[in-house]
C-alpha positions as a Python dict, from the first residue, in 0.01 Angstrom:
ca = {
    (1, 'X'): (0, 0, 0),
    (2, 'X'): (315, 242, -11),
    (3, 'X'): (299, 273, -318),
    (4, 'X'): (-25, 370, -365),
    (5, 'X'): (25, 647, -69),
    (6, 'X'): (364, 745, -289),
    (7, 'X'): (149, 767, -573),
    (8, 'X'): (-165, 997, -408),
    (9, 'X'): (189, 1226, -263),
    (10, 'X'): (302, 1272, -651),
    (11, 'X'): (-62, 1357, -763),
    (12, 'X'): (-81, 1613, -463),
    (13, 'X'): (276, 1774, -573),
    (14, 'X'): (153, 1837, -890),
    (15, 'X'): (-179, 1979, -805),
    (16, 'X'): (17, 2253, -559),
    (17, 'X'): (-331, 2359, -426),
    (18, 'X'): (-717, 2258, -447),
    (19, 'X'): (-904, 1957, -388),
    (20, 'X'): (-946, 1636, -641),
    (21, 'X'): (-1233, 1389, -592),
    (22, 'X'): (-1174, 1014, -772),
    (23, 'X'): (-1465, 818, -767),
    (24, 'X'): (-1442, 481, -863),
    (25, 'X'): (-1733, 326, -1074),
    (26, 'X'): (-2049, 195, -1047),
    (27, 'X'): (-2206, -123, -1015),
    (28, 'X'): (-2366, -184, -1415),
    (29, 'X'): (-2673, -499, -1396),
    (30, 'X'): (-2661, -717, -1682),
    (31, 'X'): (-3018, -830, -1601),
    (32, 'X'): (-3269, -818, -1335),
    (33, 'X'): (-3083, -845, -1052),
    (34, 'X'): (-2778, -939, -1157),
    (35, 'X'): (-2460, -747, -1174),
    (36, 'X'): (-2157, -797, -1441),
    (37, 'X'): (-1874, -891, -1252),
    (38, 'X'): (-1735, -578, -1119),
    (39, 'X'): (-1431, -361, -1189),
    (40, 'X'): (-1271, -51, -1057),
    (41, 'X'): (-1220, 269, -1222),
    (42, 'X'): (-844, 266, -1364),
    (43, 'X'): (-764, 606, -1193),
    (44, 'X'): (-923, 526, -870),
    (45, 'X'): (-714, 169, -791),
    (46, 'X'): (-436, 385, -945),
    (47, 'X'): (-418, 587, -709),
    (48, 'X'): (-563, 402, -399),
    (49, 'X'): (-566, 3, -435),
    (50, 'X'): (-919, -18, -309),
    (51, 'X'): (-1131, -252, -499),
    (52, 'X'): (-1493, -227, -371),
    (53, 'X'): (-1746, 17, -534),
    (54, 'X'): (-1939, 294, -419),
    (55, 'X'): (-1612, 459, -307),
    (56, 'X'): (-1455, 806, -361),
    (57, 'X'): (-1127, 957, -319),
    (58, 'X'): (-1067, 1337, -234),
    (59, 'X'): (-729, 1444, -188),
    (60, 'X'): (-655, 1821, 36),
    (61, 'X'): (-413, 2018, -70),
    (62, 'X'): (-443, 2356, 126),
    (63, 'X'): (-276, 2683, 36),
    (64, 'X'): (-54, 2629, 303),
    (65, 'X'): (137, 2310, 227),
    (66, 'X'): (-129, 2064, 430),
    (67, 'X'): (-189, 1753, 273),
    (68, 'X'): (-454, 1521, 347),
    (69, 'X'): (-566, 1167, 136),
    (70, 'X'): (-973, 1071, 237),
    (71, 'X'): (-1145, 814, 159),
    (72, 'X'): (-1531, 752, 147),
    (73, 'X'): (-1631, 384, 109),
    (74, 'X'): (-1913, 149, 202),
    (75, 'X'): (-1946, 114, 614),
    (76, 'X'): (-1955, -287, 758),
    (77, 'X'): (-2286, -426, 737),
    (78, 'X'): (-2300, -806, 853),
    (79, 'X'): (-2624, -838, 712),
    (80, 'X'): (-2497, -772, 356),
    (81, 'X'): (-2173, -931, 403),
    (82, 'X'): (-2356, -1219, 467),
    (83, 'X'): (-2469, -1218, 73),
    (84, 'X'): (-2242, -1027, -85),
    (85, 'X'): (-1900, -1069, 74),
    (86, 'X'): (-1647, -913, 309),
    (87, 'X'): (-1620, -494, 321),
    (88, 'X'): (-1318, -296, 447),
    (89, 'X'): (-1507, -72, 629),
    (90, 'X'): (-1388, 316, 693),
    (91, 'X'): (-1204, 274, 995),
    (92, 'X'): (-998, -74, 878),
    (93, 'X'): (-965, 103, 539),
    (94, 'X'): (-691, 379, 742),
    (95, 'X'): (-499, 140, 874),
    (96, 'X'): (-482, -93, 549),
    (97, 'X'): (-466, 138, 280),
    (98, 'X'): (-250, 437, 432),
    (99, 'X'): (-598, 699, 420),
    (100, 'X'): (-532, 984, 689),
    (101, 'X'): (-894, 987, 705),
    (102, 'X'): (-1186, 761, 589),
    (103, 'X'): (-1622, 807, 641),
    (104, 'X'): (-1877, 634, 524),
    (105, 'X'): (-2026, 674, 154),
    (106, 'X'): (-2346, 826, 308),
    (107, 'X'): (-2139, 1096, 468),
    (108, 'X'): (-1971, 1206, 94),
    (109, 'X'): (-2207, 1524, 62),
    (110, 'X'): (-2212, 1658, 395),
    (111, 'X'): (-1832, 1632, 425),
    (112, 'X'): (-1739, 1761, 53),
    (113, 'X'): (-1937, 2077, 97),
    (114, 'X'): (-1697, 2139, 420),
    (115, 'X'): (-1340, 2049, 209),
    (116, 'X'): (-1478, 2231, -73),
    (117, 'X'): (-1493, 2553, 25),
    (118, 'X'): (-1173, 2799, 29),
    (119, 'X'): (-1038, 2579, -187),
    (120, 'X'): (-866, 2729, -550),
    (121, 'X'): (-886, 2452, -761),
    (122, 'X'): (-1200, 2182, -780),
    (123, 'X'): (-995, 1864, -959),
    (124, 'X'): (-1238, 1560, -1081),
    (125, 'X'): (-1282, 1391, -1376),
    (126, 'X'): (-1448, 1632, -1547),
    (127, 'X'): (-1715, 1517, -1862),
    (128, 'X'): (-1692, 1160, -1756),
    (129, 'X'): (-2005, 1130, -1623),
    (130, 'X'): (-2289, 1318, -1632),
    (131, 'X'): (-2451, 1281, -1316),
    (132, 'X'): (-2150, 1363, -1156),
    (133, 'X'): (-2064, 1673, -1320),
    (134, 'X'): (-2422, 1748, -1208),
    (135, 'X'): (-2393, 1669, -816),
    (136, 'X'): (-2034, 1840, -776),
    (137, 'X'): (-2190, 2134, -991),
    (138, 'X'): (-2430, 2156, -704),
    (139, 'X'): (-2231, 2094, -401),
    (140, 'X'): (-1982, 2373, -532),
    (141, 'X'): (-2334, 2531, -547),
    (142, 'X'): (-2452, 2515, -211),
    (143, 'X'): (-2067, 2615, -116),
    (144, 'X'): (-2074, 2941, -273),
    (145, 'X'): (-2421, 3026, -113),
    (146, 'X'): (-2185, 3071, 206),
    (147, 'X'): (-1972, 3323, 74),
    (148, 'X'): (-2126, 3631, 324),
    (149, 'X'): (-2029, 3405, 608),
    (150, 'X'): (-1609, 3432, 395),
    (151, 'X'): (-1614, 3086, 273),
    (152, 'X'): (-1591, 3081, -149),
    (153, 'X'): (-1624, 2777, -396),
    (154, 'X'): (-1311, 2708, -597),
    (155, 'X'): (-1287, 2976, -888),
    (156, 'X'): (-1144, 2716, -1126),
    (157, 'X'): (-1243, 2349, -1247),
    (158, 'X'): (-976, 2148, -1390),
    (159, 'X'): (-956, 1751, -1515),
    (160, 'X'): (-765, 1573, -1305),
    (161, 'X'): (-698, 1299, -1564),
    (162, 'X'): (-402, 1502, -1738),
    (163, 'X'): (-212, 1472, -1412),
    (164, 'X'): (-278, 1115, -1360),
    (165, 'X'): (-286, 1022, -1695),
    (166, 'X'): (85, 1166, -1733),
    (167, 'X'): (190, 950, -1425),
    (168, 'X'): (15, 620, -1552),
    (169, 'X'): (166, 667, -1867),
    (170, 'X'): (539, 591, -1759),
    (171, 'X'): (556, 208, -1523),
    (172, 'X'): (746, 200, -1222),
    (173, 'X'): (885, -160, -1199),
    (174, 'X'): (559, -269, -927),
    (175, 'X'): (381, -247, -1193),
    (176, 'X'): (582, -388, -1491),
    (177, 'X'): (601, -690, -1272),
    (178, 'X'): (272, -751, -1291),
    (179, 'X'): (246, -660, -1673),
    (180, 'X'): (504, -966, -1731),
    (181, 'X'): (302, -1208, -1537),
    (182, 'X'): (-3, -1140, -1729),
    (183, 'X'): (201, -1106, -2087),
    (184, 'X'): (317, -1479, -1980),
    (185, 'X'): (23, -1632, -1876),
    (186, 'X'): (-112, -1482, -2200),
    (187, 'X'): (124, -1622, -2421),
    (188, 'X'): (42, -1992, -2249),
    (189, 'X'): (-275, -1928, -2357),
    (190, 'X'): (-214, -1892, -2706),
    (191, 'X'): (57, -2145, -2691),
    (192, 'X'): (-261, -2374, -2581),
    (193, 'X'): (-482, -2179, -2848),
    (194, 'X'): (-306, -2356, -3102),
    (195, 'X'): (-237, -2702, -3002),
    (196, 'X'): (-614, -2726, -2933),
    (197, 'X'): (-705, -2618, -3311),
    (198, 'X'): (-771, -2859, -3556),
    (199, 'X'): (-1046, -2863, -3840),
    (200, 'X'): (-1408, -2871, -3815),
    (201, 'X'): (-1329, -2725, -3394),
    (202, 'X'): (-1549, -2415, -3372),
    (203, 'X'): (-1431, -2090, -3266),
    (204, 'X'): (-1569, -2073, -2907),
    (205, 'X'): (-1384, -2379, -2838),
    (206, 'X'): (-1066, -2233, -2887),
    (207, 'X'): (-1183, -1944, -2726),
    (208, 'X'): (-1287, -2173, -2391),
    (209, 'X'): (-930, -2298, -2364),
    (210, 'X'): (-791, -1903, -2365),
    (211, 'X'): (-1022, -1840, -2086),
    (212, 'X'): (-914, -2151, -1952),
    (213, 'X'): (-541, -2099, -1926),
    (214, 'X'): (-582, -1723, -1787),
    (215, 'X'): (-830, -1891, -1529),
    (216, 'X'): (-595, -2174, -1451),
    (217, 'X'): (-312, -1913, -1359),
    (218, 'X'): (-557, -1659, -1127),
    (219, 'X'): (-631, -1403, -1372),
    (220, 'X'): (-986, -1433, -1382),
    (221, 'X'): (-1085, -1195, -1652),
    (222, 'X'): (-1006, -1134, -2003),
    (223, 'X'): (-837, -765, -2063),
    (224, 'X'): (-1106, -771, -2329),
    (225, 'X'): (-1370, -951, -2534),
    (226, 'X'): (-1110, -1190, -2708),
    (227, 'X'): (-1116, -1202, -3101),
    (228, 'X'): (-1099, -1571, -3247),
    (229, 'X'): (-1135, -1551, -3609),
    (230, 'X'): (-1098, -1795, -3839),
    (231, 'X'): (-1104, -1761, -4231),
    (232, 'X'): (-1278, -1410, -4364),
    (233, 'X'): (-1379, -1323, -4021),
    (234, 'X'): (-971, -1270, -3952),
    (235, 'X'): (-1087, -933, -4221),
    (236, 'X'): (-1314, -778, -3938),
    (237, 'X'): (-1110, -641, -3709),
    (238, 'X'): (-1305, -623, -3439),
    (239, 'X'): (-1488, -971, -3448),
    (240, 'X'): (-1614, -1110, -3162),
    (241, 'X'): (-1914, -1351, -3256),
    (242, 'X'): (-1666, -1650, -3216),
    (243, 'X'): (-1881, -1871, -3364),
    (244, 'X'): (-1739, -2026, -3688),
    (245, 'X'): (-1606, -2351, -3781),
    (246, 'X'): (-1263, -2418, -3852),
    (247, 'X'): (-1189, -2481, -4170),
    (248, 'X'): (-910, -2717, -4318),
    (249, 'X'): (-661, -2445, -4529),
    (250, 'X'): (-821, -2122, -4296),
    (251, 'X'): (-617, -1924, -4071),
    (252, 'X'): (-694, -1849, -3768),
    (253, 'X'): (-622, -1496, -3593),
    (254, 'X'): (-649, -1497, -3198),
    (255, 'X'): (-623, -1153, -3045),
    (256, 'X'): (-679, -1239, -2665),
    (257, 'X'): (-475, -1117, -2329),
    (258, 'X'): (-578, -1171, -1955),
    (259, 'X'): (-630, -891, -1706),
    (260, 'X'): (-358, -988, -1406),
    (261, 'X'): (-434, -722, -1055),
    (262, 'X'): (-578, -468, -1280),
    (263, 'X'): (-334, -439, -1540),
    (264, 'X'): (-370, -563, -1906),
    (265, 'X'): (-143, -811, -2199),
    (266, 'X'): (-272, -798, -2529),
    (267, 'X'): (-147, -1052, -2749),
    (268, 'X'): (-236, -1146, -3142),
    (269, 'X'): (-99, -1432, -3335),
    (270, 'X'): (-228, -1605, -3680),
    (271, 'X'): (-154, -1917, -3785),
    (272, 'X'): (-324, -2193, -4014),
    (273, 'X'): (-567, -2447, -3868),
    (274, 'X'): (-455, -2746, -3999),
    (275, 'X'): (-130, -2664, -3867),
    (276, 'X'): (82, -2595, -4202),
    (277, 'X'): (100, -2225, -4377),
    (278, 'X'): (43, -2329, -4744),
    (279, 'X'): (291, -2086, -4945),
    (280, 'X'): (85, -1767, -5012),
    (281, 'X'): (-5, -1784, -4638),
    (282, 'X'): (340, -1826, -4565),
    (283, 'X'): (406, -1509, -4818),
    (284, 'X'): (186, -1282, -4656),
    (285, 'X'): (262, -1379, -4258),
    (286, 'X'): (654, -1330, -4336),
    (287, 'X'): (559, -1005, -4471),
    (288, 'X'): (392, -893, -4132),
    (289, 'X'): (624, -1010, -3914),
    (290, 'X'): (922, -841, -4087),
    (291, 'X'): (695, -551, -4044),
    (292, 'X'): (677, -648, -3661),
    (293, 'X'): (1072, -683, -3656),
    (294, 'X'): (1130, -359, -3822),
    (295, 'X'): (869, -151, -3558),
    (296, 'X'): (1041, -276, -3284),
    (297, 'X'): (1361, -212, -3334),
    (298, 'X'): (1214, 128, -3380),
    (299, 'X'): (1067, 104, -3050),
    (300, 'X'): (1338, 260, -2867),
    (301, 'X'): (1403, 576, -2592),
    (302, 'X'): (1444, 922, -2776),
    (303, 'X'): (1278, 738, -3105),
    (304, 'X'): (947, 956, -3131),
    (305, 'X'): (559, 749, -3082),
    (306, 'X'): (553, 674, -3430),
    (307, 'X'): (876, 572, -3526),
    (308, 'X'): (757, 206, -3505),
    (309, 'X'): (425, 283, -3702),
    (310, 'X'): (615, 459, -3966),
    (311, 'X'): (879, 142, -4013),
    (312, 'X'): (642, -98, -4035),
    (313, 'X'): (465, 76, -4303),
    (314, 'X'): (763, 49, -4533),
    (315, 'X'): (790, -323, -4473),
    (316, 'X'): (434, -341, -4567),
    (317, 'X'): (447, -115, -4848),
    (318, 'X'): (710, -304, -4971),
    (319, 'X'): (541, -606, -4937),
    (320, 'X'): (201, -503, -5063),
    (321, 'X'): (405, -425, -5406),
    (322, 'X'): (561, -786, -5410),
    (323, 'X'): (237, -958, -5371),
    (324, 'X'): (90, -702, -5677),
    (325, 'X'): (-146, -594, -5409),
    (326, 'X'): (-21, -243, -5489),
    (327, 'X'): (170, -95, -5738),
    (328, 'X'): (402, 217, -5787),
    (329, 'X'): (717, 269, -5550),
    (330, 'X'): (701, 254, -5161),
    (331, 'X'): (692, 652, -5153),
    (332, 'X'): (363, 638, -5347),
    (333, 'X'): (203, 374, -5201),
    (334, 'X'): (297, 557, -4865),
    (335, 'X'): (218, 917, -5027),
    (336, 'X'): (-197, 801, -5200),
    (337, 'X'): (-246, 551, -4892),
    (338, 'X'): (-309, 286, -5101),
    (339, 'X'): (-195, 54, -4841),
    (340, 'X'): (-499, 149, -4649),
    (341, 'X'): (-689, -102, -4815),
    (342, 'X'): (-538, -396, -4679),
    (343, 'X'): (-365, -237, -4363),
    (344, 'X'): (-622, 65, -4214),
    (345, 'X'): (-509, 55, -3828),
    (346, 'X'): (-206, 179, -3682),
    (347, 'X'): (78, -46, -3524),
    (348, 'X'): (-12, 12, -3143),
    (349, 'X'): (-115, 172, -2897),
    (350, 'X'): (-8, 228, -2498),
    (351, 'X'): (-57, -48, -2255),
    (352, 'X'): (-131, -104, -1897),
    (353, 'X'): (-431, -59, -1637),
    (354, 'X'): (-622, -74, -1965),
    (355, 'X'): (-590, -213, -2265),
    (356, 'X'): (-572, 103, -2437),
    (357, 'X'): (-430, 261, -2240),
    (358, 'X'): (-430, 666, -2067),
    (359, 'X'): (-138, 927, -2168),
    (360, 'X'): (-96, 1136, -2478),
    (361, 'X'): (53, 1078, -2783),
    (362, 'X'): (168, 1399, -2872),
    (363, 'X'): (354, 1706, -2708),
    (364, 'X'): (167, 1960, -2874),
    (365, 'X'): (186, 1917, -3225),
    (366, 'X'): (496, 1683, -3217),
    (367, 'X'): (448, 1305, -3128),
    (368, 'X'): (579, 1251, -2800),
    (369, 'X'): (928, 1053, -2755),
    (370, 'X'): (952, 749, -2619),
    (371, 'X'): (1119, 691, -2270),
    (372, 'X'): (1174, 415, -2020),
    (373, 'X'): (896, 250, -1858),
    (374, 'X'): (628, 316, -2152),
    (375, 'X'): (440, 10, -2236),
    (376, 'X'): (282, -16, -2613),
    (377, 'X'): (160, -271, -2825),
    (378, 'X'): (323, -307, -3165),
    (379, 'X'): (77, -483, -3382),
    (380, 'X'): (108, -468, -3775),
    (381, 'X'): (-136, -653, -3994),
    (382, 'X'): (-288, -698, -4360),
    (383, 'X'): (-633, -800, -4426),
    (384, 'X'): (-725, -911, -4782),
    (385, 'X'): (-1064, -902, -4900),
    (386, 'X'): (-1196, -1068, -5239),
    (387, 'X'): (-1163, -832, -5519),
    (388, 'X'): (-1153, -838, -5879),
    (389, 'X'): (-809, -657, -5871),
    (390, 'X'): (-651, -941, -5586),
    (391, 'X'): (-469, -1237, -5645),
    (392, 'X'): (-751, -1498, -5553),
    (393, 'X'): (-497, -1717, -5365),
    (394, 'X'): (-449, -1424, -5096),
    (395, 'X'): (-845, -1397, -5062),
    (396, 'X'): (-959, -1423, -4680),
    (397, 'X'): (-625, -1433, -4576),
    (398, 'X'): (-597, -1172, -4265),
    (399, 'X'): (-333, -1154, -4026),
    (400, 'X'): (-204, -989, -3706),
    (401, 'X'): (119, -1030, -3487),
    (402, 'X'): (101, -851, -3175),
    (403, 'X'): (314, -817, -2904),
    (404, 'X'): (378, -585, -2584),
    (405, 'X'): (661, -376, -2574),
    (406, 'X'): (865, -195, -2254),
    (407, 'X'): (1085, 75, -2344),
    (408, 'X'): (1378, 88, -2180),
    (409, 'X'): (1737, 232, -2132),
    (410, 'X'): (1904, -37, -2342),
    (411, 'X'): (1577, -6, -2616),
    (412, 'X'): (1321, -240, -2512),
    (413, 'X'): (1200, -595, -2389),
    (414, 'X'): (969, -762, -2548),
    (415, 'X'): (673, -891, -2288),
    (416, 'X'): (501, -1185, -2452),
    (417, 'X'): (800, -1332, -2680),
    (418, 'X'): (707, -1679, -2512),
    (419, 'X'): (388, -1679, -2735),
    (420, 'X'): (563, -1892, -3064),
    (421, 'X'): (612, -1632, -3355),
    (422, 'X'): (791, -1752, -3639),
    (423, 'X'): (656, -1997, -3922),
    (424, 'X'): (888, -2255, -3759),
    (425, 'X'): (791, -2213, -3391),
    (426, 'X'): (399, -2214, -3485),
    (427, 'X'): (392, -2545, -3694),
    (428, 'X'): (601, -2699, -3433),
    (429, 'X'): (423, -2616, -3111),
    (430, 'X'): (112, -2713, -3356),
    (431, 'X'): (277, -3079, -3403),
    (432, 'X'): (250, -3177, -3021),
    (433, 'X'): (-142, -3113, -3047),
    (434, 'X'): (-367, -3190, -2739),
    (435, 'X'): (-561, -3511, -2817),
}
């Protein structure tokens, strides 16, 4: 829990003055009465480790250096426990989570209209939900309604995301701990993925043994709805019916990473069902993961955010104009974006508490370098659609490689390289099949 207190301290420094409320978020029913299984708001564990909803943070920072760390959370109720589990409670939730001060969730109102007022700054996330904005719009409300008795609401609203955001952006090595148990039990799970896969299987089968491995090593949750798409469905990016059955000479593209103590991997590999590439599958995965190679060697500290994004695109380019899938030179494929019909998403994106993770990508107008401790994805693909002006042996043939990335001072390390890669690797773990 130090860290967490090290962490609030940070966010406190940088605020200099004011008052930030965190809340964490709400319960959501799937049906009746029946929750989806619940999870934190990234910010709020961020800064606080405290799991349970209907909680809030506010952190006091007075104009003259005082600093205080609250916490309003759900009081002990044995009645409730009894059906829905075990709560902290305010006064436990001091001692265990480093709070100088905690009340009960009932109490937030009364209490924030009393740390509200006199204060310069009102920090929160601001436009994130509406019914918030709404209630702290009215307790700064009823706070300036006070002002003849010398007590005045905070003058200025600001989003208290840029300042955590900023510090979630860079990993301390806590948390990159965690982010390499989750990119390895991730990578057993696609390991498992593929000796599991043979013909006529259906796509939620595969799907079950993912879930199965990330279960099997305590991460309980997918980082997101995993994408297991065999043949033309590897085209949609974003497929998630999982409901197809394998077919002989189909790949298969598995985009799938557990969620390990809040934090996120996010791993993609293709690779053929019957567990040889034939040759123009073989053609078109080399092509990708030179791509891969080439971005993350780019992936390196002082290299800007898109220096991997902009070397994979020449591999690609490059390759696009071997398979006849484009033609011209690599400057004018890269110049009309005629790439864009076979490769329309960029090569990654930041990692951690959530899969896509918080921080910006630019410095103003310039993208951002990188440093040590970012986290990204690097995640080239090509996706080839029927068409009268396609080779018809590439039809259907979509493919990913993804894998996640640390930056650091000697240029990175590569977090799920024990999910197999190469041609070679794939058809061999795909040999010792699971009967």
């Amino acid at each position: 829990m130090t860290i967490y207190a090290q962490r609030r301290a940070r966010l406190m420094e940088s605020m200099q003055a004011g008052i930030a409320i965190v809340p964490t978020a709400p319960e959501m029913s799937r049906n009746s009465d029946t929750h989806y299984a619940y999870r934190h708001d990234s910010n709020f564990y961020y800064l606080s480790g405290f799991t349970e909803p209907e909680a809030v943070l506010v952190l006091v920072c007075d104009q003259q250096g005082q600093r205080q760390s609250i916490l309003f959370c759900r009081e002990k109720n044995l009645e409730r426990e009894i059906w829905d589990g075990y709560r902290v409670g305010p006064e436990a939730a001091i001692l265990q989570y480093h709070f100088d001060a905690a009340y009960p969730i009932a109490q937030l109102d009364e209490k924030l209209t009393e740390m509200i007022g006199n204060q310069p700054v009102l920090f929160y996330p601001l436009g994130q939900d509406a019914a918030w904005d709404q209630r702290l719009l009215m307790l700064r409300g009823v706070v300036q309604a006070k002002i003849r008795t010398g007590i005045r609401a905070p003058d200025e609203i600001r989003d208290v995301r840029a300042l955590i955001h900023e510090m979630r952006l860079t990993k301390d090595e806590y948390e990159l701990g965690i982010m390499r148990r989750a990119a390895n039990i991730s990578a057993q799970a696609h390991r498992r993925a593929m000796q599991f896969t043979r013909p006529d299987s259906f796509e939620y089968q595969i799907e079950a043994e993912i879930l199965h491995e990330f279960c099997r090593h305590g991460a309980r949750h997918p980082a997101y709805t995993s994408i297991v798409a065999s043949g033309a469905n590897a085209c949609v990016l974003h497929y998630i019916e999982n409901n197809a059955r394998l077919k002989d000479h189909d790949l298969l593209l598995i985009d799938a990473g557990c969620e390990l103590e809040g934090y996120a991997a996010d791993i993609s590999r293709t690779f053929p069902v019957n567990g040889t590439f034939s040759s123009a599958q073989k053609e078109v995965y080399e092509i990708v993961l030179a791509a891969q190679s080439a971005a993350i060697t780019a992936a390196v500290p002082g290299n800007s955010w898109n220096a991997p994004h902009e070397a994979a695109l020449q591999v690609l380019a490059q390759g696009f104009i071997d398979l006849k899938l484009c033609h011209g030179s690599v400057e004018s494929v890269l110049q009309d974006e005629s790439y864009k019909k076979f490769y329309m998403h960029r090569t990654g994106h930041w990692l951690g508490m959530d899969v896509h993770d918080v921080g910006d990508y630019k410095k103003g107008i310039e993208w951002r370098a990188l440093q040590p401790g970012m986290v990204l994805t690097v995640e080239p693909g090509c996706y080839i659609r029927p068409a009268d002006d396609v080779p018809k042996a590439l039809w259907n043939i979509g493919i990913r490689i993804e894998d996640d990335v640390v930056i650091n001072v000697d240029g990175n390390e590569v977090l799920t390289q024990a999910a197999p890669k190469t041609v070679a690797e794939i058809e061999e773990t795909m040999r010792s099949r699971y009967s």
